[in-house]
C-alpha positions as CSV (number, residue, x, y, z in Angstrom):
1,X,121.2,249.7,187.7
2,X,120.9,246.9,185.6
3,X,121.3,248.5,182.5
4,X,124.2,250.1,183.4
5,X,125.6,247.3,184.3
6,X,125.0,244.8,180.9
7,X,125.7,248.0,179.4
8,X,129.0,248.0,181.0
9,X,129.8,244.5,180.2
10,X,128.8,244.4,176.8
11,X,126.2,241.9,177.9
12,X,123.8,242.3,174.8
13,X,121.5,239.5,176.6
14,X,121.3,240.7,179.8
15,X,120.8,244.5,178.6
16,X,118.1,243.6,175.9
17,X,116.2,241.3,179.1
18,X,116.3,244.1,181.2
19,X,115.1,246.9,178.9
20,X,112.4,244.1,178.4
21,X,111.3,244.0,181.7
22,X,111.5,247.6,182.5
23,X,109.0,248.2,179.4
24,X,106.9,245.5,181.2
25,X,107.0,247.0,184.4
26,X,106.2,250.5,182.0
27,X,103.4,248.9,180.7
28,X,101.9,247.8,184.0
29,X,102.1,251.3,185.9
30,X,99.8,252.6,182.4
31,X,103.2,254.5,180.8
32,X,102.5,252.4,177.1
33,X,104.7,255.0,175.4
34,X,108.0,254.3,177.9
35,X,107.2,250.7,177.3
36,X,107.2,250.8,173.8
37,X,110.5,252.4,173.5
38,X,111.9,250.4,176.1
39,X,110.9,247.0,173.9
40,X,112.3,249.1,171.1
41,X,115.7,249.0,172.3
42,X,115.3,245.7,173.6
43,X,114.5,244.6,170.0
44,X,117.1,247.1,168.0
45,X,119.9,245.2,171.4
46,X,118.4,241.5,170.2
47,X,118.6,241.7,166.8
48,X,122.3,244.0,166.8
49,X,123.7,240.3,169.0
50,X,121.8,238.1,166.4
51,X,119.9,236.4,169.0
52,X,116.7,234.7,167.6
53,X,115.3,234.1,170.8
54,X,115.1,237.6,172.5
55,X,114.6,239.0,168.9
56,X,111.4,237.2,169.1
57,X,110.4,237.9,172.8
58,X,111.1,241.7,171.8
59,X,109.1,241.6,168.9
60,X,105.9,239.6,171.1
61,X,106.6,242.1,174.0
62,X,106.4,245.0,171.6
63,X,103.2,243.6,169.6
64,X,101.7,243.7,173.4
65,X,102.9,247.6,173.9
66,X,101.7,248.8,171.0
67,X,98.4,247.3,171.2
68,X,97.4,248.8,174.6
69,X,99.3,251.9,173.3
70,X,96.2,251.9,170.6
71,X,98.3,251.3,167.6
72,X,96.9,247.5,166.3
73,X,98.4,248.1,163.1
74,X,102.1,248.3,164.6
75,X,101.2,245.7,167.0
76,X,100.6,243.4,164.3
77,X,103.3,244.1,162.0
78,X,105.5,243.0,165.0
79,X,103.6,239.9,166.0
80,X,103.9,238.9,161.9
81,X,107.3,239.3,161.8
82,X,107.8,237.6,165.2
83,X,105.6,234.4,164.4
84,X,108.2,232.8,161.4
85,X,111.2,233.4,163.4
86,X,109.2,231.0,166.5
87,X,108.0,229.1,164.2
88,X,111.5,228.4,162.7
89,X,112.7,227.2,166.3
90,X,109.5,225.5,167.0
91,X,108.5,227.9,169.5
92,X,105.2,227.4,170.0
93,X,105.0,230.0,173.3
């Protein structure tokens, strides 16, 4: 519903948040591919609104996905390309 929603609004924020934690929740009930695509489009929403922040928590989220998915090699091309933009905010999370 929520998606629909921030879709609705043109709510780039709340829609890329949501598809974040729906590819959380993915990734807890053991369905890595659903949550990998979910932090996909939260990452392709983030970065379309040119917001750092949730570009960032995408890319971290994703990084986590892809990892338990068993592809390290994508997980850490996103956690590279996620550490200079936190590190440009002084993010230390």
């Amino acid at each position: 519903r929520s998606l629909r929603l921030y879709r609705g609004m043109g709510d780039a924020a709340g829609l890329a948040t949501s598809l974040n934690q729906l590819g959380q929740a993915a990734l807890g009930a053991g369905r890595l591919a659903r949550a990998v695509e979910l932090h996909e489009e939260a990452l392709a929403t983030a970065r379309a609104a040119g917001d750092d922040w949730r570009t960032t928590y995408s890319l971290n989220l994703l990084a986590a996905g892809r990892l338990q998915s068993g592809t390290p090699a994508l997980a850490r091309t996103a956690a590279t390309e996620a550490l200079p933009l936190a590190r440009s905010r002084g993010d230390r999370w």
